[in-house]
N, C-alpha and C positions, 0 to 999 in steps of 0.2 A: 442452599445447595449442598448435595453431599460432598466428601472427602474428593470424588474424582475431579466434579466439575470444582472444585477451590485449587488444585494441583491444575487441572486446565489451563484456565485463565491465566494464573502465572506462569506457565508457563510458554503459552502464547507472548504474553507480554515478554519473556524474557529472549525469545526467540525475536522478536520483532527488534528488539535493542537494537542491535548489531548493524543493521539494514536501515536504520530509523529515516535515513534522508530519502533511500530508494523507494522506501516503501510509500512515504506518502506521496513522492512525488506521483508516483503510479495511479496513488486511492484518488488524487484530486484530478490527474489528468481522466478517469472511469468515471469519475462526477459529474464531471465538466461534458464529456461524451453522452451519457445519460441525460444530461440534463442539461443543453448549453445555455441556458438564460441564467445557471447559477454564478457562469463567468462573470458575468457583469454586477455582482455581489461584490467581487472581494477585488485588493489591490491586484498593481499590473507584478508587481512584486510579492514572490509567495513566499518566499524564502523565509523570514519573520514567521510568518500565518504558518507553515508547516512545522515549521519545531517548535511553536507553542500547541500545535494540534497533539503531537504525538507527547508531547509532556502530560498533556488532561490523558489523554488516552494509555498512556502508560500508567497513569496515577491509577486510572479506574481502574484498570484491570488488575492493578497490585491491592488495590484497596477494597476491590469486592468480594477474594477468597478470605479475608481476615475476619474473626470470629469478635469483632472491637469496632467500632466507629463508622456502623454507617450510617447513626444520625448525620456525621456531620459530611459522610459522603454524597447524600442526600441533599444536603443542603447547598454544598458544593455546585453540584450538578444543577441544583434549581436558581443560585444564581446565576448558574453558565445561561440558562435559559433564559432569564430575566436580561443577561447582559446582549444575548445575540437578537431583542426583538428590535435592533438596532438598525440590523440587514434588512426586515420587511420578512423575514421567512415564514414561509406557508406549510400548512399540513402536509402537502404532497414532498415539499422541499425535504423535509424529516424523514418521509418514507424513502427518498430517493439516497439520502445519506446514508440509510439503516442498510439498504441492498448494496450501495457501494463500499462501505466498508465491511460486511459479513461477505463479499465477492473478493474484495483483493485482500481479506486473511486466508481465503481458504487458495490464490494464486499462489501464497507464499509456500503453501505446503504442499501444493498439485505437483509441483518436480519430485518431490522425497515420502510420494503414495499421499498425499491429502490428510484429512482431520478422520479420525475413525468419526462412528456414530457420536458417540458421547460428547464427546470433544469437540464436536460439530453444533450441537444442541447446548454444549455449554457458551460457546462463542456467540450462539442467537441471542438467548439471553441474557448475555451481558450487551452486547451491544443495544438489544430495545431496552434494558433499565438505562444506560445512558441517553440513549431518545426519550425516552417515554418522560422521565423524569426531567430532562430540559423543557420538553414540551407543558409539562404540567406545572414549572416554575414559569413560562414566558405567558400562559394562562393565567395563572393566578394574578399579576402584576396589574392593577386599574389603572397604574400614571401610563402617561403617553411612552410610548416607546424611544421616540426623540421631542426635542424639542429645538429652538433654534433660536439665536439672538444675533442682532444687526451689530455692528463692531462702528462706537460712537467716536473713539479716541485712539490715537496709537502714539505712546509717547518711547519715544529712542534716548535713554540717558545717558548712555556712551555705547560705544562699538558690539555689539553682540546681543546685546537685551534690549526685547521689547516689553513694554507695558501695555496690555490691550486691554481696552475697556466697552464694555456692550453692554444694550439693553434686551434682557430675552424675551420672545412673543408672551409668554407667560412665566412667571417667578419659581428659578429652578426651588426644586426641596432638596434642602440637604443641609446637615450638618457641620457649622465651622469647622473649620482643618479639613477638609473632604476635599480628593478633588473627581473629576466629570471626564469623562471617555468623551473626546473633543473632536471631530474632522472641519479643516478646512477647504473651501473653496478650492484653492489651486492645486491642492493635495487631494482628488477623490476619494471614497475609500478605505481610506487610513487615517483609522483612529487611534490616537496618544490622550493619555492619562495628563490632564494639567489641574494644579492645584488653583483654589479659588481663594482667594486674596481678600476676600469680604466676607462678614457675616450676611447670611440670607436676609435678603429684603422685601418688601411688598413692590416697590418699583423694577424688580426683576435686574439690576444691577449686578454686575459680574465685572472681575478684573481679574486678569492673569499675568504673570512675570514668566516670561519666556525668552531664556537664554538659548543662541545658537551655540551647538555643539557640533563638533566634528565628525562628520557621518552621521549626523542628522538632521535629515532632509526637509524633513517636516519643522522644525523647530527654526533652520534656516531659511527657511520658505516665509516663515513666519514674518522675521526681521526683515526681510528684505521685500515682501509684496505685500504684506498686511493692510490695508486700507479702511480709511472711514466708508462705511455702505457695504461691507462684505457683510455676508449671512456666514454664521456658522452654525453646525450642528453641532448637538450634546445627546448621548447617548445617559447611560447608568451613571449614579455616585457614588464611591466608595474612598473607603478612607478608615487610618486607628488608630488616628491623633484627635487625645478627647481625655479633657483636665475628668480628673476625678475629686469630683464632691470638693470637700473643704480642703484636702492636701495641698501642703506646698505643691511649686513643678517651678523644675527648669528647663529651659526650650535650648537646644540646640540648633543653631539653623544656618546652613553655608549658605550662599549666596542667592538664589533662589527657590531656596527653602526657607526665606523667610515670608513666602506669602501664605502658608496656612500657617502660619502661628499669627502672621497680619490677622487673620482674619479671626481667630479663636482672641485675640486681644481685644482687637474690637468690640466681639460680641462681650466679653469679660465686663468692658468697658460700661456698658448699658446697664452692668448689675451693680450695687448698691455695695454687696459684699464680697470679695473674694479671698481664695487666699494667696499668702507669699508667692510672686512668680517673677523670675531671674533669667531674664532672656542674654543669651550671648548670641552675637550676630555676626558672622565673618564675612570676608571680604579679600578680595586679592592685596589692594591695597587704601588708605581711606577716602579715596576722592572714586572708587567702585562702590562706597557704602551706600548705594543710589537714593535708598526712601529712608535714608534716616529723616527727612521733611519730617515722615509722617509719624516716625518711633519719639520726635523731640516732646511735642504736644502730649504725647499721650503717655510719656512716662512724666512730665509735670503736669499732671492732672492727676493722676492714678499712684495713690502714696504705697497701695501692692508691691509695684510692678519697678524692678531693676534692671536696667538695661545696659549689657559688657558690649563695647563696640572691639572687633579683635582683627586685626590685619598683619597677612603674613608679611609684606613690605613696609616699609615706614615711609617710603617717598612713592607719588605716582608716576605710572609710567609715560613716557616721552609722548608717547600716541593719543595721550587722553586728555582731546583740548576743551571740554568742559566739566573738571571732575566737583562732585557733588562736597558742596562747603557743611551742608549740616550736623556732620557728623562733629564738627568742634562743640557741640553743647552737650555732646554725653561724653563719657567715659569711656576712653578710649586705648587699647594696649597692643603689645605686637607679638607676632608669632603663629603658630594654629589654633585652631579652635580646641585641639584635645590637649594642646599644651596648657591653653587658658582653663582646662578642666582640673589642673592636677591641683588646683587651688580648694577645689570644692571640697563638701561633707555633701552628699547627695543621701546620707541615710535616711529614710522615712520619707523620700523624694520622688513624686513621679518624673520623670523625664521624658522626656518629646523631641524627637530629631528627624529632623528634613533636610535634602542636601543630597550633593553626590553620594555614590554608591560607595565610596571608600571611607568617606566620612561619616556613613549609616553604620558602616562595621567598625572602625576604629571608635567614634565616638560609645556607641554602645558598649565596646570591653572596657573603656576607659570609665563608665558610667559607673559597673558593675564593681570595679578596680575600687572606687571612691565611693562603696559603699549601699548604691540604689541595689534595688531587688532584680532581680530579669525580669520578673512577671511587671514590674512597673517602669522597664523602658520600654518604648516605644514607636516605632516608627511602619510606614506603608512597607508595601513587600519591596526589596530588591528588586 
C-alpha cells in the first residue's frame, strides 16, 4: 500500500480507539441482523468476545501500515483462522462479517462527511486481507476442527479445585505444557484455554486442574457440576512452555500451574536422558500441595529432577478437612514463590512459569533479577 492507504488505516484504527465498546457493540448487533443464525455461534455474553474483537482488530489495522513484520501478521491472522473453525463457520459467514465491518467503519464517519475515496478503498482492503487470510489459515488446517472427550473421573481435593480426567473420541495432538481451548456442557459457547496435565497418549487420556476463581463462571461451573458422562469439547492447542534441548530449566508453577510442567515431566520421564530440572511448586498452604502424590514418585525415580515444595502459610487453614499429607516426603519451605527465587543462580537457565497473572510478571523480573536471559523465560500469554 502507498503512503496514503498506511496513514489510513491507522488512522481509522486510531479513531475507533476512543469508541472501542460502542463501536463493536453496533458491528455485532448489524451481524447479527444480517445474519441471525450467526447469534447462535457465540456466548449469551459478549462483553469478553467484543474486546478481544477490537484488540485483533486494532492490532491489524496498526500492524498492516508498518513497512516490518507481516510475515508474522500473516501468521497471526492464519491462526486466528485455524482457532475459529471451532464455531463451524462458513464461507458465506466471512462474507457476511467482511460487509459488516467495512458498513459500521464507514457508520462511524457518515456524521463527520464519511471516508473520502481513498480511504474508503484502503478500509476494503484491509478488512478482506483480515478475512481472506483467516479463511485461508482455517483451510489449510487437515486436523478436525473440534474434537471431544467423555469426562471419566472428577476428583475434589479441597474446596475450589477440580481434577478432571477424560477419555477423548480420538487422541488430542499436542505438545507437553500446551494447553486446549475447552467448552463445557453446562457453559455453551464459551471456550477457556485449560492447561493439560499429561503428556500425549495413544489412549486419548487427558487431565485438567481447574481452580474456581472469583468471577469465573466457567471454571466454577466446573467445580461444582462436572460430572462422570459429560462430553466436552476441545477446540486448537497452544502453548510456549517447551524445555530446550540439553539446558538446565527451572519450573515455576503456582498452584495450578503446576499441571503443564506435570505433564512436560512426565513426558521428560520416558526419556533416558535429560537435563538438570528444579521444579518449585507453591501453594497457599501445605496440606493445598494437592498432587504432591504424584511429584513424590517421580522425583525418587528421576536423579534430574529437584523439587522446592514452598507455602506462603506454615499451618492449614481451619476449612480444610482433608489436607493433602504427601508433601512431607519433599522438601519443603515457606514464604512466596519469588521469595523462594532469591536463592537461585538462574544464569545459563531456561525458565518455565505457570500460575496466576501476578505471579507470570513478578516471577519473570525476579528470573531476569537472578540472572536468566528474557529470551529464555517463559510463560503462555497473560
Amino acid at each position: 500500500m502507498g503512503s496514503h492507504s498506511r496513514h489510513g488505516l491507522a488512522q481509522i484504527a486510531a479513531d475507533i480507539r476512543p469508541q472501542a465498546d460502542e463501536f463493536t457493540k453496533n458491528l455485532f448487533a448489524r451481524l447479527f441482523a444480517m445474519d441471525p443464525s450467526l447469534r447462535d455461534l457465540f456466548p449469551a455474553s459478549m462483553t469478553a468476545h467484543r474486546a478481544v474483537f477490537h484488540r485483533v482488530l486494532d492490532h491489524v489495522f496498526t500492524a498492516i501500515p508498518r513497512t516490518e513484520g507481516h510475515d508474522e501478521l500473516i501468521e497471526f491472522l492464519a491462526q486466528l483462522g485455524r482457532d475459529h473453525r471451532k464455531y463451524g463457520l462458513t464461507e458465506a459467514n466471512y462474507d457476511t462479517m467482511t460487509d459488516a465491518l467495512i458498513a459500521e467503519v464507514h457508520a462511524v464517519y457518515r456524521p463527520h462527511g464519511g471516508l473520502d475515496p481513498e480511504d474508503a478503498d484502503v478500509l476494503e482492503q484491509g478488512v478482506r486481507l483480515l478475512t481472506g487470510v483467516m479463511r485461508g489459515g482455517a483451510h489449510s488446517d487437515p486436523t478436525p476442527a473440534r474434537r471431544t472427550g467423555r469426562v471419566v473421573e472428577v476428583l475434589r481435593p479441597h474446596p475450589g479445585l477440580a481434577v478432571v480426567r477424560l477419555v477423548t473420541d480420538e487422541p488430542l495432538l499436542f505438545r507437553p505444557g500446551q494447553y486446549v481451548e475447552t467448552q463445557i456442557p453446562q457453559v455453551p459457547r464459551q471456550w477457556r484455554p485449560l492447561s493439560i496435565a499429561v503428556p500425549p497418549n495413544t489412549q486419548g487420556q487427558v487431565e485438567f486442574h481447574i481452580r474456581s476463581v472469583n468471577g469465573g463462571y466457567v471454571s466454577s461451573t466446573v467445580f461444582a457440576e462436572t460430572r462422570a458422562g459429560d462430553l466436552w469439547h476441545f477446540g486448537q492447542v497452544h502453548g510456549l512452555l517447551r524445555p530446550d534441548g540439553d539446558r538446565p530449566v527451572t519450573m515455576i508453577a503456582g498452584g495450578t500451574g503446576l499441571a503443564p510442567m506435570k505433564s512436560i515431566l512426565l513426558a521428560m520421564g520416558m526419556n533416558a536422558d535429560n537435563p538438570d530440572v528444579h521444579l518449585l511448586v507453591g501453594a497457599r498452604s501445605p496440606g493445598l500441595l494437592y498432587d504432591s502424590d504424584s511429584l513424590v514418585p517421580l522425583a525418587a525415580t528421576n536423579p534430574w529432577l529437584k523439587v522446592t515444595q514452598v507455602t506462603d502459610a506454615r499451618r492449614d487453614p481451619w476449612w480444610l478437612k482433608h489436607p493433602a499429607t504427601a508433601y512431607r516426603s519433599l522438601p519443603l519451605r515457606h514464604g512466596s514463590l519469588v521469595d523462594a527465587m532469591a536463592d537461585l543462580d538462574l544464569t545459563g537457565r531456561q525458565v518455565l512459569i505457570a500460575g496466576p497473572k501476578g505471579l507470570l510478571r513478578a516471577a519473570r523480573d525476579a528470573a531476569i533479577a537472578r540472572g536468566a536471559a528474557p529470551e529464555d523465560v517463559l510463560h503462555d500469554p497473560l
